[in-house]
N, C-alpha and C positions, 0 to 999 in steps of 0.2 A: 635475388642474387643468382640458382640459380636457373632461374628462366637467359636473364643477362647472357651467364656462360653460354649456355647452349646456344643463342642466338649468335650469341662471337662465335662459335663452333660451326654455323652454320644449322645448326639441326634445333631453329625455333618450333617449338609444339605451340600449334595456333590452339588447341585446348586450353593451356594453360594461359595465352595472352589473354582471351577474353574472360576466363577465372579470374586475373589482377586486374583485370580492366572492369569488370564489375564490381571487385572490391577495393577500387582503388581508394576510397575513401578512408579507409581502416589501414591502408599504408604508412607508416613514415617518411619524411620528406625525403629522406636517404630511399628508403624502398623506392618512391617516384622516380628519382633521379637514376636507378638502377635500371626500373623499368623501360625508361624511357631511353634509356643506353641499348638496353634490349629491342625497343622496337624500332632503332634507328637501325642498327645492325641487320633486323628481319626487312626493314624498308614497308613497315606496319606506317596506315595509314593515318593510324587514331596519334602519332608523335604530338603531330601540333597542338592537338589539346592537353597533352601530358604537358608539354612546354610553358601552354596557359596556366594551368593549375599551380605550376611550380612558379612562375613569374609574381603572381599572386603573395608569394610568401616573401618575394624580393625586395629590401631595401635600402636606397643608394644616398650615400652622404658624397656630396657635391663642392664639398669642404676641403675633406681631404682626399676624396679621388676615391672612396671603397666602397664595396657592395658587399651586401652576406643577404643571409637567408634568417628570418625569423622561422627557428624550425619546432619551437612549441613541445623540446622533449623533456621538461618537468619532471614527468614521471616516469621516464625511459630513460634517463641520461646515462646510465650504467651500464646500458644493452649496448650489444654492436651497431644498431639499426638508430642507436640516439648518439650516436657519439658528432658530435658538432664539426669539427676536422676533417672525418672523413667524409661528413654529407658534405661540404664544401668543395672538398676535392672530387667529389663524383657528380657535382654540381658542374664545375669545369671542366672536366673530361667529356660532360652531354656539349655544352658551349662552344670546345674545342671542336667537337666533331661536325658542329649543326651550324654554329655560327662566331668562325675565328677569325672574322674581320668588327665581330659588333663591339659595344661600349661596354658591354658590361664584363666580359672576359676580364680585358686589363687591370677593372676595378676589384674582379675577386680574386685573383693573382696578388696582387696588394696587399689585401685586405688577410689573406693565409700566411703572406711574410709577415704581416705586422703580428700576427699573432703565434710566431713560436715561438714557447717558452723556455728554451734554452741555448738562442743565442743560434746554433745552426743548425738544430733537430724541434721535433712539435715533443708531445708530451709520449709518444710512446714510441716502438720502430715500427708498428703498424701504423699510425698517424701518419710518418716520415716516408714510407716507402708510399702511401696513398697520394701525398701532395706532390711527391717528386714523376709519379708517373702523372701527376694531372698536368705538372709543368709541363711536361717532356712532350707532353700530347699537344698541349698548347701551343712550344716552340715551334713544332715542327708543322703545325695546322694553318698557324699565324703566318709562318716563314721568319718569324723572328730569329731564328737559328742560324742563316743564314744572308746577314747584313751583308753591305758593301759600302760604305758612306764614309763622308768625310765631312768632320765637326769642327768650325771654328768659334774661338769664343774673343767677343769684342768686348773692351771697355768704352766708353766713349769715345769710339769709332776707330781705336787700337786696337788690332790684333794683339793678345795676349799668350793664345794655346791655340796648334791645331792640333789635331789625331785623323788617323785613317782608321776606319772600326772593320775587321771583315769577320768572315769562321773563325780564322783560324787566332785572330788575338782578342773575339769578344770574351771568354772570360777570363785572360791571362794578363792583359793588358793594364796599363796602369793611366785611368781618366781624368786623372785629379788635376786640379787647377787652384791654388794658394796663392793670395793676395795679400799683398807687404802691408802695413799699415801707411805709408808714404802713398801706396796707390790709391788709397780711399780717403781725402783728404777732407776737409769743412764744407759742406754745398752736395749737390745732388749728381748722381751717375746714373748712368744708362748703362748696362749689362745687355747684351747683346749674344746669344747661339745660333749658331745658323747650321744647318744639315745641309748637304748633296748627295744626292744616292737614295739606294733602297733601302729598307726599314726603320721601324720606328726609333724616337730618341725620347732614351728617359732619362732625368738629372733631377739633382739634388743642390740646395744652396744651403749655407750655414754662415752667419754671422754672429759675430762677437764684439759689444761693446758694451762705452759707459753713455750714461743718458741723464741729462739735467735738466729735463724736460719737469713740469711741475702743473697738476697729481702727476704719478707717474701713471699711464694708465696700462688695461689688464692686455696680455697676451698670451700665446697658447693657442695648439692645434689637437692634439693625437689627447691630449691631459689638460683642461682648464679647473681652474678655479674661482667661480667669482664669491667675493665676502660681502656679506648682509651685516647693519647693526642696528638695532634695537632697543628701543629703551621699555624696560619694564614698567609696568602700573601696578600698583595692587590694587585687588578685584577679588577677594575674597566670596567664597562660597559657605552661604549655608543649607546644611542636609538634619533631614534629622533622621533619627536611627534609634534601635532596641539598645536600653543601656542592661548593665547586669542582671540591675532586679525588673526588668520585663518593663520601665516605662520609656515614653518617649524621650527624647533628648534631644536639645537642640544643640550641633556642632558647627563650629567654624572650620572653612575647610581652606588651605590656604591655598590662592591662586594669584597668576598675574598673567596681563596683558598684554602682548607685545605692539608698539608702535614705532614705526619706522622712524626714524634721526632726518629731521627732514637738512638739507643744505645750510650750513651757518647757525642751526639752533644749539642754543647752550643747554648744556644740563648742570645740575646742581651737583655741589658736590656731598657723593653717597651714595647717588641714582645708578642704583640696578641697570646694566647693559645683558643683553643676549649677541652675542660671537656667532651668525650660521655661515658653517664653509659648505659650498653648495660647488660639487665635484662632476665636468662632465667628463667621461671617458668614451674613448671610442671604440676602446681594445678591450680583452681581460686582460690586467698585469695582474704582476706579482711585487711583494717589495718595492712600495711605495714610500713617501715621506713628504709627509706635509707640515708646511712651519709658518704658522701664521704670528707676524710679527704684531707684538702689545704697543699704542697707544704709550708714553711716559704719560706718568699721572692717573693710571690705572693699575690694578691689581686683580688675578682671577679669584674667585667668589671659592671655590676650589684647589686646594694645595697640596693634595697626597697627589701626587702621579700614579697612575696604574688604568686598569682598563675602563672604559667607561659605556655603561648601561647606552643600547640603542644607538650608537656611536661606529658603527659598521666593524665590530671586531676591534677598532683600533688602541694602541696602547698610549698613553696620553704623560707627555711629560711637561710639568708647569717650571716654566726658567724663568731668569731674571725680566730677560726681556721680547721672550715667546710663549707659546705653546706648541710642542710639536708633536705630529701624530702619525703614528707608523701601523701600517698596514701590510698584512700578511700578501690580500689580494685583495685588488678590486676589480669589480666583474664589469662589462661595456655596460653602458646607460649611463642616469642620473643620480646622483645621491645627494645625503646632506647631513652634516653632525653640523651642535652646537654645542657652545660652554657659557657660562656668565663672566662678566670682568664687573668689579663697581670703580665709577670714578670718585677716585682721593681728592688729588692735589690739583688746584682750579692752574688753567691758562691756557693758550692753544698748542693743539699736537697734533700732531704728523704721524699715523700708524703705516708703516711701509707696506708694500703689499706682502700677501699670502704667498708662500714659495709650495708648488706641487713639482713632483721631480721620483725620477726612480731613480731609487740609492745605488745601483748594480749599471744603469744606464744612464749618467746626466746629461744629454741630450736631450731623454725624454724629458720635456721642461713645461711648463706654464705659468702665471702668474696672476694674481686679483690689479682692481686698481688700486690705487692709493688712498686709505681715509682718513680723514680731520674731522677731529674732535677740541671742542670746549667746551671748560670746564669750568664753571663760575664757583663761588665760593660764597654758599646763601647760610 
């Protein structure tokens, strides 16, 4: 950091660039990213390898349009030099200055909205003043700051909205475009945007309906969730082990099996099921809620609600005809709880799908497919 400064001041000490530059190994990806802010400023010619080195850590989900940095601070995450937010934002601020026309700028701009945790600040005012000068650097590098375009939007080759976008009404303006239920009628449409002018154009679509589609199947971008079901085997273990008085002992140890439910197969009724709700996220949230809908003709194996062992922190409540799990936070990646249900009552059923959603933002949405279950009566 500060090497950086001085190099913005003008007065880089080439001592110290090749001190970091030989240790750059033992930096943090934030240190890198300072660095290399530093030697862009001194117009050092080792930049492009700092650029590689950091590229390296970089990666990009094609999904939904973000990029981050795997920055590996485990055991730093509580220093200034591990805080995740701001290596991001000093990640963009090297990007804005070296390369504000490339792909990946727009993708880590994205990618630091999608993650602030309170709506229109990050988690700290040093988080919040980092990102907002990373933006700031980016509009003005991009030229995004300064549109001049004109957007119209077609339905089926109807003009619907146009807007002029320039300075002076890009963020006062109001872009919104709302579609009656009468314009979206049975059969398929074509949505049409079209730009003239300079700068780029970003938009958002949001729909809302009902669906009698059958399964219903899974959906979700930023929060999925797909459901696994299982049927249990018993497969019992035995061990043996020191009993009291010092001899051997043979124990049975209980275990069981899981096998997948294959399409159309019946289970008995009594047969042990395994529930896995297998969670991807792209973000950290906070204040999540997940409600995976029961199967009629089953029952869970468990019936006190409260927290549950290896179940990601979550609090677990058994209803009549769910189970719902509430999460404090869940971190970006993969996860996965399960629960047992056994099936009672024989005949076929329809388990609707698994609902993921944050309780504070229901936009944020996803959904499993839909499962069928039967249930014979042996």
């Amino acid at each position: 950091m500060v090497y950086r400064v001085l190099a913005d001041a003008g007065q880089a000490d080439p001592a110290m660039a090749d001190y970091l530059y030989r240790d750059k190994t033992q930096l943090s990806v934030y240190g890198l990213a300072l660095l290399a802010l530093g030697y862009h400023a001194a117009g050092d010619a080792r930049l492009p390898e700092l650029m590689r080195n950091l590229s390296q850590c970089l990666v990009q989900d094609d999904e939904n349009q973000t990029a981050w940095l795997k920055i590996g601070n485990d055991g730093y995450w509580w220093c200034w030099y591990g805080d995740e937010i701001e290596t991001h934002a000093a990640y963009l601020r090297l990007l804005a200055a070296t390369e504000p026309a490339g792909a990946v700028a727009p993708r880590l701009v994205k990618y630091l909205l999608n993650n602030r945790k309170h709506a229109t600040y990050w988690r700290s005012t040093r988080d919040t003043a980092a990102c907002l000068e990373a933006f700031a650097a980016y509009l003005k590098a991009s030229g995004e700051d300064t549109p001049d375009m004109s957007v119209e939007v077609l339905l089926d080759g109807q003009r619907i909205a146009e807007s002029r976008v320039t300075k002076d009404n890009l963020f006062t303006g109001d872009f919104t475009v709302e579609l009656r239920p009468e314009q979206l009628s049975t059969g398929e449409h074509v949505l049409h945007i079209r730009k003239h002018g300079r700068g780029p154009l970003y938009y958002n679509s949001y729909l809302s309906y009902f669906t009698l589609e059958d399964p219903i199947a899974a959906a979700g971008l930023e929060l999925k969730v797909e459901r696994r079901i299982f049927k249990l085997i018993r497969d019992d273990e035995h061990i043996h082990s020191a009993s009291a008085s010092g001899q051997i002992a043979d124990k049975r140890v209980e275990r069981y099996r899981r096998e997948p439910i294959a399409p159309g197969e019946a289970l008995a009724s009594g047969q042990l099921m395994e529930i896995e709700l297998v969670i991807d996220s792209k973000n950290d949230y906070e204040y999540i809620l997940l409600e995976d809908f029961k199967a009629a003709g089953t029952e869970p194996v468990d019936l006190r609600s409260g927290y549950i062992p290896g179940a990601m922190g979550a609090y677990a409540e058994f209803r009549d005809n769910r189970v719902v799990f509430f999460f404090h936070s869940i971190a970006r990646g993969t996860h996965s709880l399960s629960y047992r249900l056994r099936a009672e009552i024989p005949g076929k059923f329809s388990a609707l799908p698994s609902v993921i959603a944050g309780m504070y933002a229901p936009e944020l949405r996803g959904n499993s497919h839909e499962g069928k279950i039967w249930i014979e009566d042996r």
